[in-house]
C-alpha positions as CSV (number, residue, x, y, z in Angstrom):
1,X,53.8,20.2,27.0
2,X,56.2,17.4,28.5
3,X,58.7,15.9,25.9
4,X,56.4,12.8,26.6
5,X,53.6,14.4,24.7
6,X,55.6,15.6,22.2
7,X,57.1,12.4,21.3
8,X,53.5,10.7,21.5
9,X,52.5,9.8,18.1
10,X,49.1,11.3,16.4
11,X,46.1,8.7,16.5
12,X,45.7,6.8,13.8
13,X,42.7,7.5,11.6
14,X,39.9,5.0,12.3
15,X,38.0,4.4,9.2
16,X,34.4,3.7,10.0
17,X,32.7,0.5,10.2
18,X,30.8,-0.9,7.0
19,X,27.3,-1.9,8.5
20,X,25.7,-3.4,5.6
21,X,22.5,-3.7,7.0
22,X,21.8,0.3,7.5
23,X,23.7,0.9,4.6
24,X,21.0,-1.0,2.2
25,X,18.4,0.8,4.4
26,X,19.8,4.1,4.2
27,X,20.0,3.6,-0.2
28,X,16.4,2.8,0.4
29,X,15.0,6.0,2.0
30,X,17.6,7.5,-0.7
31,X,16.0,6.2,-3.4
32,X,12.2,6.4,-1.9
33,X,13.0,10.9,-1.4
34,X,15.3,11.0,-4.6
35,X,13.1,9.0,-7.2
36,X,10.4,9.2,-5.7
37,X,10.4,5.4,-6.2
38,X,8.3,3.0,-4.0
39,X,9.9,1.0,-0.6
40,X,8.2,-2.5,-2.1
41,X,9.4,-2.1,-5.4
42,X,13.4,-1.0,-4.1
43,X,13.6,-3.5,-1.3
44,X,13.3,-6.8,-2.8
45,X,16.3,-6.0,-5.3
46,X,18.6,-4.3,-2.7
47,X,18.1,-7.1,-0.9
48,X,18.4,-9.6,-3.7
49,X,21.9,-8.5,-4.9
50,X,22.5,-8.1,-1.0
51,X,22.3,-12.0,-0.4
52,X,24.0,-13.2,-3.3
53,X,26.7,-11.1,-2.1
54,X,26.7,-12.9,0.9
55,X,26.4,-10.3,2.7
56,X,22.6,-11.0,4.4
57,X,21.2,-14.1,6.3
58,X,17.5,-14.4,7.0
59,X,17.4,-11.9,10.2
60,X,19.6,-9.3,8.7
61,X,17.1,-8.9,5.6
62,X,14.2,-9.2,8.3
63,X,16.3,-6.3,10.2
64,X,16.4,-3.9,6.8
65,X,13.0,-4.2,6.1
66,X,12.0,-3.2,9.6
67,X,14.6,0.1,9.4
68,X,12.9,0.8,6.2
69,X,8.9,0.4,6.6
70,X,9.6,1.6,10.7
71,X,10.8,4.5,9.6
72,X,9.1,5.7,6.5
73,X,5.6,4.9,8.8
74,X,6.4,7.3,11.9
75,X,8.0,9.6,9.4
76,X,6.1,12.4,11.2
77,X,6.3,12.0,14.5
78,X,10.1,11.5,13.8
79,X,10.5,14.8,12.6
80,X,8.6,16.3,14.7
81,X,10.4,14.8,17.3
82,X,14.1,15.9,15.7
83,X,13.1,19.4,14.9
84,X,12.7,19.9,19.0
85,X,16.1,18.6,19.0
86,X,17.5,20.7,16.6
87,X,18.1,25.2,16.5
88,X,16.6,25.4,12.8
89,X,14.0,24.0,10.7
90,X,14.0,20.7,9.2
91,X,13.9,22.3,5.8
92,X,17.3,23.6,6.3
93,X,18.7,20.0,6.9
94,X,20.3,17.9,4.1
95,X,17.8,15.1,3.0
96,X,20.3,12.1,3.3
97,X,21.7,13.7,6.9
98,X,17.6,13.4,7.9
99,X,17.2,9.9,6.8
100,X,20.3,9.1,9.1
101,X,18.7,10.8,12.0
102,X,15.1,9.4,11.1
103,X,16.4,5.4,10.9
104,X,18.3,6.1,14.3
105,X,15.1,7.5,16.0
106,X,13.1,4.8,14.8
107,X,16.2,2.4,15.9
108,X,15.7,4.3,19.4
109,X,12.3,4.9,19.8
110,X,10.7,2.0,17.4
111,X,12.6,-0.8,18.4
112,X,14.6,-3.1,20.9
113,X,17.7,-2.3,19.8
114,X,19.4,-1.3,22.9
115,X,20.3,2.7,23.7
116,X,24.1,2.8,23.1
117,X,24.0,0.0,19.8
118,X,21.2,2.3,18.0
119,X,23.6,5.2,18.5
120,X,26.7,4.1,18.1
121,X,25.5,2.4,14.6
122,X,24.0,5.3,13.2
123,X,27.1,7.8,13.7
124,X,29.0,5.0,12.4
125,X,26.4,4.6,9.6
126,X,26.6,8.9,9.3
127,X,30.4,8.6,9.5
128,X,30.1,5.7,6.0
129,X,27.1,7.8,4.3
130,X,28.1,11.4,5.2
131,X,31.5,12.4,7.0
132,X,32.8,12.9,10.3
133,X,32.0,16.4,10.2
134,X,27.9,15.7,9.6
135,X,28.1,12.3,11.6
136,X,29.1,14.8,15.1
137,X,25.8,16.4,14.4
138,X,23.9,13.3,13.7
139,X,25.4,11.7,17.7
140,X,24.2,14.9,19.4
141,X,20.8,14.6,18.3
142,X,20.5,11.3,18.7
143,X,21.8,11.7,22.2
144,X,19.4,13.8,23.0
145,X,16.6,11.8,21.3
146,X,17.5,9.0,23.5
147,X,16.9,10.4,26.8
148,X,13.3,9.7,26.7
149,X,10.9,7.1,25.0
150,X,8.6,7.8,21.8
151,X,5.5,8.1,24.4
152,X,7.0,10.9,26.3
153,X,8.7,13.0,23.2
154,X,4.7,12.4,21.3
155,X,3.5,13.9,24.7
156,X,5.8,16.7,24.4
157,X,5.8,17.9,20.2
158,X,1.9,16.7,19.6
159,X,-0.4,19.6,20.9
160,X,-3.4,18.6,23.0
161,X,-6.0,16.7,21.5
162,X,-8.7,19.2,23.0
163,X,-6.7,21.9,21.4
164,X,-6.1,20.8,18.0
165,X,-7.7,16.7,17.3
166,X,-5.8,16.7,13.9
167,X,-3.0,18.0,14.6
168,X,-2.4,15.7,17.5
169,X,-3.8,12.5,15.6
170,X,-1.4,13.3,12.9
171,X,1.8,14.1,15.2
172,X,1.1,10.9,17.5
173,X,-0.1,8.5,14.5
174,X,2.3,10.1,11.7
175,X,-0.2,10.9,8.5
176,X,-0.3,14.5,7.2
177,X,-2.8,16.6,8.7
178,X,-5.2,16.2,5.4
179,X,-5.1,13.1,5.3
180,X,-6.5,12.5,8.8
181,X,-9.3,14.8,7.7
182,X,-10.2,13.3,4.6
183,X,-10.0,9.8,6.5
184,X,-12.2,11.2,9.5
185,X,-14.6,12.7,7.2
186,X,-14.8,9.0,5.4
187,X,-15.1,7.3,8.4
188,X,-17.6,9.3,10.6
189,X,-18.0,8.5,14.6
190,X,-15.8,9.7,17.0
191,X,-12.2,9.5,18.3
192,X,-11.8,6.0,18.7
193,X,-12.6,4.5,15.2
194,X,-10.4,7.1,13.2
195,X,-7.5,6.5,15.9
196,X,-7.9,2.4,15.3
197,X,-7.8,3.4,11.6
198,X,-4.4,5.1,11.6
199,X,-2.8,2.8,14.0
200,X,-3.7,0.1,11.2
201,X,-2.1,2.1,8.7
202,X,0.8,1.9,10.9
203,X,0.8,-1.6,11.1
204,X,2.9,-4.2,9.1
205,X,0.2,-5.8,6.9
206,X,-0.1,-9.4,6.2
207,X,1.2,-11.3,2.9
208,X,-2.0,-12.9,1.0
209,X,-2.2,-15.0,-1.3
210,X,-5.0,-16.2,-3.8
211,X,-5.7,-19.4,-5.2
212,X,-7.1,-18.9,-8.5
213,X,-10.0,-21.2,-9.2
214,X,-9.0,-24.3,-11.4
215,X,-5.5,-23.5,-11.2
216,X,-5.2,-23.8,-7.1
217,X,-7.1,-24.7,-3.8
218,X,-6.9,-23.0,-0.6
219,X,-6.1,-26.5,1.1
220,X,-3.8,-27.0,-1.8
221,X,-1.9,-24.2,-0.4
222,X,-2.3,-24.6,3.3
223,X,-0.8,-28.4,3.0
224,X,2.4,-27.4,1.2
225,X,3.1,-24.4,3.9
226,X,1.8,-26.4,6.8
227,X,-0.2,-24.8,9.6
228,X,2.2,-23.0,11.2
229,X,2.8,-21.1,8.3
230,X,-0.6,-20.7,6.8
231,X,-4.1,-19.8,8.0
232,X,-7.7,-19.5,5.7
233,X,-7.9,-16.1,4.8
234,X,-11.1,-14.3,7.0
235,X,-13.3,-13.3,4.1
236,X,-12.8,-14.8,0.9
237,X,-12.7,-18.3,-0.2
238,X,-9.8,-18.5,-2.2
239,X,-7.6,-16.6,0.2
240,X,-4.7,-18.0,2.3
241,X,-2.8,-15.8,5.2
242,X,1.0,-16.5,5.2
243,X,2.8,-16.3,9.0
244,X,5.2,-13.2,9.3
245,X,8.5,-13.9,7.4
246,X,6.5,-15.8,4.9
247,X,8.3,-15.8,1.3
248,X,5.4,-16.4,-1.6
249,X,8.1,-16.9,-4.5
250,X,9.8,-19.9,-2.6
251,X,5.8,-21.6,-3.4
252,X,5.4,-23.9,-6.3
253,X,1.8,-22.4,-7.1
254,X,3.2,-19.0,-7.1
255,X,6.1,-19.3,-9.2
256,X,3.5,-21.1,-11.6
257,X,1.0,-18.5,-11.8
258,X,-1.9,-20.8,-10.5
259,X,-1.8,-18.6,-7.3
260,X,-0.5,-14.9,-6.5
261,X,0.0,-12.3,-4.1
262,X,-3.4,-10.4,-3.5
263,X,-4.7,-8.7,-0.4
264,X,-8.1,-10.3,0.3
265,X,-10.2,-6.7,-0.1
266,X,-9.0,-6.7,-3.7
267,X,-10.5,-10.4,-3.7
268,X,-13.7,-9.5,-2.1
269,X,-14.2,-6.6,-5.0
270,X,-13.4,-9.2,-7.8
271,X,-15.7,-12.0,-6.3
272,X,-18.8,-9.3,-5.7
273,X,-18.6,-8.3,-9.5
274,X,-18.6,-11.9,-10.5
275,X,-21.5,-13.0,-8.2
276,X,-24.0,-9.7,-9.5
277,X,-27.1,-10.7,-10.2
278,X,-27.5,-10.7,-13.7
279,X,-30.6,-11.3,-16.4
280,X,-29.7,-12.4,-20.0
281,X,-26.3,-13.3,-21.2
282,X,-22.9,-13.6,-19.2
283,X,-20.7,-14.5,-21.8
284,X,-18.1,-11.0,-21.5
285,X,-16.7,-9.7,-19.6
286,X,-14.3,-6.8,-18.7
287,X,-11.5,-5.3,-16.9
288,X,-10.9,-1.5,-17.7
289,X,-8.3,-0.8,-15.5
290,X,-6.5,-4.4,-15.6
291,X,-2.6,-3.6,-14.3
292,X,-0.7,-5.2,-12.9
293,X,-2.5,-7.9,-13.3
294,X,-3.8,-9.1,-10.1
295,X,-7.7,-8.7,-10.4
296,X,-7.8,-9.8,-14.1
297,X,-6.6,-13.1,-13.1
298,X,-9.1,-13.7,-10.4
299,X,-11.4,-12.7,-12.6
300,X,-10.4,-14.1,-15.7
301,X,-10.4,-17.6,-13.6
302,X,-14.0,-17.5,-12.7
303,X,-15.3,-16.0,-15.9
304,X,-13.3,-19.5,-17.3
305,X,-16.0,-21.4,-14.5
306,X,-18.8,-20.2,-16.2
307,X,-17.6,-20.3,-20.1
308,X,-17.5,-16.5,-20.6
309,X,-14.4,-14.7,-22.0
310,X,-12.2,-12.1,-20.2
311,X,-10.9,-8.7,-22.0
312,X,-8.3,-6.8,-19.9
313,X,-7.0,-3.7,-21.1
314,X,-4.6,-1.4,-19.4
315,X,-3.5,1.6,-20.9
316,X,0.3,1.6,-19.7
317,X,2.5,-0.9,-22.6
318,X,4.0,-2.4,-19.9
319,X,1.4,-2.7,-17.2
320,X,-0.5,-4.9,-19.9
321,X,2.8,-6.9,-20.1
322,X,1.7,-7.6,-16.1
323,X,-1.7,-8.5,-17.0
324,X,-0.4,-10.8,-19.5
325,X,1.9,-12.2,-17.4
326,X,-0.3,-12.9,-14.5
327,X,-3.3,-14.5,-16.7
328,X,-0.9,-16.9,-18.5
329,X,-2.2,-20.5,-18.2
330,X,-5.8,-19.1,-17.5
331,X,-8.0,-22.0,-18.4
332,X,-10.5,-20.1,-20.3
333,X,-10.0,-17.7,-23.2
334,X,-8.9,-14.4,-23.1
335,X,-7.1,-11.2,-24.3
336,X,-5.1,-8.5,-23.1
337,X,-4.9,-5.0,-24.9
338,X,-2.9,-1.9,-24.2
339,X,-5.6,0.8,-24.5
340,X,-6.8,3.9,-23.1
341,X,-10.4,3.3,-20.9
342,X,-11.6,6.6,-21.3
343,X,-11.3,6.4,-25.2
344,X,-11.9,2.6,-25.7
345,X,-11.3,0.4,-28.8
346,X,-14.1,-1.6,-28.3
347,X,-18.2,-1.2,-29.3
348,X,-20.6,0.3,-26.8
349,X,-22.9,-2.2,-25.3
350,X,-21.3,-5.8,-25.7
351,X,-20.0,-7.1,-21.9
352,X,-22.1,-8.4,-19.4
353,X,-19.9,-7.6,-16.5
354,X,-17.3,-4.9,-16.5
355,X,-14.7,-3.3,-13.7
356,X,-13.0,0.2,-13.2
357,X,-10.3,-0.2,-10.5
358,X,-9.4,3.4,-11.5
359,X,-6.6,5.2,-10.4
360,X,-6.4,7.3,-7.2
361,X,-4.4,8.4,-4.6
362,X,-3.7,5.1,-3.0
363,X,-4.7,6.1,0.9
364,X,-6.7,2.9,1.1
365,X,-2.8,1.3,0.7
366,X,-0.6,3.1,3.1
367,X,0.1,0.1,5.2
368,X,1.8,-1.4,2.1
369,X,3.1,1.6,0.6
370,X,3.7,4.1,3.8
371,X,5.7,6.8,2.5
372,X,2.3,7.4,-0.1
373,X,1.1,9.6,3.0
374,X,4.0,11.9,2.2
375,X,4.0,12.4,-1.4
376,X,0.0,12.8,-1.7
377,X,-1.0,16.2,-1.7
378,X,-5.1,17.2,-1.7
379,X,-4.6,18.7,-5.0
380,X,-3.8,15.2,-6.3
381,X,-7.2,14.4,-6.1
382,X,-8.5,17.2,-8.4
383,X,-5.9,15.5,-11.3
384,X,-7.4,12.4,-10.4
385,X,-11.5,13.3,-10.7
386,X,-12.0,14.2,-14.0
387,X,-10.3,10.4,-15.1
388,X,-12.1,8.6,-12.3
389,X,-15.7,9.8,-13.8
390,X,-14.3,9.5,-17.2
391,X,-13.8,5.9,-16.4
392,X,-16.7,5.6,-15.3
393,X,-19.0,6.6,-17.7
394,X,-17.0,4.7,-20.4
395,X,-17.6,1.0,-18.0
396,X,-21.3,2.1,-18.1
397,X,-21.2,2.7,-21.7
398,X,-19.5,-0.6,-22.6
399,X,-21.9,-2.6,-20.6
400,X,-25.0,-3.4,-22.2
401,X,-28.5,-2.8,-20.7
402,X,-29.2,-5.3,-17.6
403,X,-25.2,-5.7,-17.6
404,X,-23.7,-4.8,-14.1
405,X,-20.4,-2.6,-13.6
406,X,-18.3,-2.5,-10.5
407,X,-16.5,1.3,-9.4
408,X,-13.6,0.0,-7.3
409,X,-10.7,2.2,-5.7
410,X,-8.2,1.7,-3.5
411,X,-9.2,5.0,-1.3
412,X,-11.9,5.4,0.9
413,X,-11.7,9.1,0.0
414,X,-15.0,10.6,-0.2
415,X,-14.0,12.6,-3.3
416,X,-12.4,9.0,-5.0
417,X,-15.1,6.7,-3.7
418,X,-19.2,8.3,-3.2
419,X,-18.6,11.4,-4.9
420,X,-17.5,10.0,-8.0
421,X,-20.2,7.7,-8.4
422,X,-23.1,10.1,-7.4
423,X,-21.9,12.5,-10.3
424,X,-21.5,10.0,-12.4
425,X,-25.5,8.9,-12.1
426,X,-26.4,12.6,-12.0
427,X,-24.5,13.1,-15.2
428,X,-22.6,15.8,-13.7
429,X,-19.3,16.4,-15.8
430,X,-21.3,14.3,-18.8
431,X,-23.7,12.7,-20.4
432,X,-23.8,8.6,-18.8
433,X,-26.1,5.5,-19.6
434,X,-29.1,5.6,-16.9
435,X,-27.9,3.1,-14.2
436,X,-29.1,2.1,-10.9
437,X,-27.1,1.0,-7.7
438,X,-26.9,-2.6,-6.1
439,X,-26.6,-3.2,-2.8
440,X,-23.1,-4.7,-3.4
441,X,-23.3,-5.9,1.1
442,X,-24.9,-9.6,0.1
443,X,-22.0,-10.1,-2.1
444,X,-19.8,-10.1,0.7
445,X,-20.9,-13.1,2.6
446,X,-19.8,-13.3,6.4
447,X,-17.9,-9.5,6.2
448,X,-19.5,-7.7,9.0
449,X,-19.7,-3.8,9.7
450,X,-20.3,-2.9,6.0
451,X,-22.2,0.1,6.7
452,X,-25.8,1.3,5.3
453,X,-24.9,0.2,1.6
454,X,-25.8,-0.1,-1.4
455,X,-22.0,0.8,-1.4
456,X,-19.2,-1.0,0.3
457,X,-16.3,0.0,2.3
458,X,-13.8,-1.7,3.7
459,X,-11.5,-0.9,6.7
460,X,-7.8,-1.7,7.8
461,X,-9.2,-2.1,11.4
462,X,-12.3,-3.5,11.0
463,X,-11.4,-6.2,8.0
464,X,-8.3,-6.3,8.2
465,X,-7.9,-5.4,4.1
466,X,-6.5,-2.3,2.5
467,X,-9.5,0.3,2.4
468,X,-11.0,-1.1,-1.1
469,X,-13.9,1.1,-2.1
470,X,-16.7,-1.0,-4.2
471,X,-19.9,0.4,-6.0
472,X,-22.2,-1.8,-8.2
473,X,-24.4,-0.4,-10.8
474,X,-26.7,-1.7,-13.4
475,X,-27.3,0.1,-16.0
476,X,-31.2,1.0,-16.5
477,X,-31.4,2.3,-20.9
């Protein structure tokens, strides 16, 4: 070593760069695998206390949200695609050091963010979150990851479709394997259809809102945001589409409660109920499964058009809070109860139109709520069955003969949706009021490709709604 050397002084120690952006979107995914806590419900308040801090304009919050939904949707194929980059399996891999891989393979592969910027932030990102040692292992990976584009890695970790049709779907369009049999199965036809279907689930969905009758008009809404902001929604008359980047609680009629947030399926279920054919009285009405809120005000708004009184009740304490909240300045009467559907408070026989939008697994939802697909496992059905038919059988029993209840789920799972209902009528599980199905089609005005009925599904790819399930039955005795 020349005395030169020796004399050289020792680099200084380079402290890594603070990228707020992909730090907020790294606490995210943290929060989503640790809590088990939902992207749409952490994201608006990391981003929140990120602004106020001054540390987000407009794009960079646009830029976090991307990171986040980007990378919990193609979840999958991203680990599929780092475990061929890595010598053990993914199991063996720290959590938070997999998030930091996943957002930089979505930031490579998902993106436009140019080759050496999506790497270079990440190890910087790894170097912040997890230390130099981990952040070495997180820049060979990605290096390697960024030698080719997201089609030719999906050509090389998804095996042939001819070989294995799930397995491939669910590699290429990132949905456990189950799930794109249970979707298949509700679906029918052939590769085409279930392949639209889960690269609609893969999709950013549009922000919807409703204008709840005597509170707000579609054209209301559409002159405050202007028509390059706003469109009529496809389906439903009191829907309006809001342009990407839209922001519902900077509108007047949002903030006031005379409109909300509602994705127009959920709309189209509310309206079909209200519009049943009915003999006799239609003074009462009902929604069992009222949180948060968003279907009891629709409905409570039209039952308020035609004098007749809405009861929502929600078991949760402070999903009825929700309800409450959202039907505040109804203009007609009604109440809100915390109580248990399945073991109800009130007397058998006494509404004229009642809804169950029972729990389930959610599937119908995973363009707003991707990383659902993850944390669903099949046997989460079988918790879910016996309370679905429970549900069920108490709507039918609350209605009163020639009264008209609607089974609604967000699932188009045969086991959530058909199932339920034919075992229900069978009196399979229990003993149920005698009811007969409606064709629950001419309630839906102007939605094409509803299928053979008397039931009603709807379809990411086709309507352009979450995948809302709708039966309507009449009870009979």
């Amino acid at each position: 070593m020349s005395e030169q050397s020796r004399r050289r002084p020792p680099k200084p120690h380079r402290r890594p760069k603070k990228d707020p952006v992909r730090i907020l979107a790294f606490e995210a995914l943290r929060a989503v695998d640790e809590r088990d806590a939902y992207a749409n419900l952490v994201l608006p308040p990391l981003l929140k206390k990120a602004r106020e801090k001054g540390d987000f304009d407009t794009r960079d919050a646009a830029l976090a949200t991307e990171l986040v939904y980007g990378t919990l949707r193609r979840q999958g194929t991203y680990d599929a695609i780092i475990a061929a980059c890595i010598d053990r399996p993914l199991r063996e891999v720290d959590p938070p050091v997999l998030d930091v891989l996943a957002l930089g393979a979505h930031q490579l592969l998902g993106t436009r963010i140019p080759t050496h910027a999506a790497v270079s932030a990440s190890v910087e990102l790894a170097r912040v979150v997890l230390g130099d040692g981990r952040a070495k292992f997180v820049n060979a990976v990605l290096r390697k990851i960024s030698r080719d584009d997201l089609d030719t890695w999906v050509e090389r970790v998804a095996p042939p479709y001819d070989e294995d049709a799930e397995d491939h779907l669910a590699v290429v369009h990132s949905h456990p394997r189950w799930v794109v049999s249970a979707l298949w199965d509700s679906l029918g036809g052939g590769r085409a259809g279930i392949e639209d279907l889960l690269e609609a689930d893969n999709e950013r969905p549009e922000v919807t809102l409703v204008a709840r009758p005597g509170r707000a008009t579609t054209g209301e809404l559409l002159d405050v945001l202007g028509e390059d902001s706003a469109l009529p929604g496809r389906w439903s008359p009191y829907a309006v589409r809001l342009a990407e980047g839209g922001e519902p609680g900077a509108i007047g009629a949002v903030r006031e409660g005379r409109a909300g947030v509602q994705d127009e399926g959920s709309q189209l279920v509310a309206i079909a109920l209200a519009n049943a054919p009915l003999e006799g009285p239609d003074k009462r009405w009902l929604d069992g499964c009222a949180g948060p809120g968003g279907k009891a005000a629709l409905l409570g708004a039209l039952a308020a058009e035609r004098g007749a009184t809405l009861l929502a009740s929600e078991k949760q304490p402070h999903r009825a809070r929700l309800v409450d909240r959202a039907l505040t300045g109804n203009p007609g009467p009604y109440q809100v109860i915390a109580a248990d559907g399945t073991r109800p408070p009130w007397r058998p026989g006494v509404f004229d139109r009642v809804i169950v939008d029972v729990p389930c697994s959610g599937l119908g939802a995973l363009r707003r709520r991707p990383e659902a697909r993850w944390r669903r496992r099949p046997e989460d059905l079988e918790g879910f069955a016996p309370l679905q038919r429970a549900l069920l059988r108490e709507a039918l029993s609350a209605v009163r003969v020639g009264g008209v209840v609607g089974y609604a789920t967000c699932s188009p799972h045969l086991a959530e949706t058909r199932v339920v209902v034919d075992d229900v009528l069978r009196g399979r599980g229990g003993p149920a009021p005698e009811a007969e199905l409606l064709d629950a089609r001419p309630l839906m005005p102007g939605v094409p490709a509803l299928g053979d009925g008397p039931d009603v599904q709807l379809w990411p790819h086709v309507h352009g709604t979450d995948a809302m399930y709708l039966a309507l039955l009449r009870r009979t005795a």
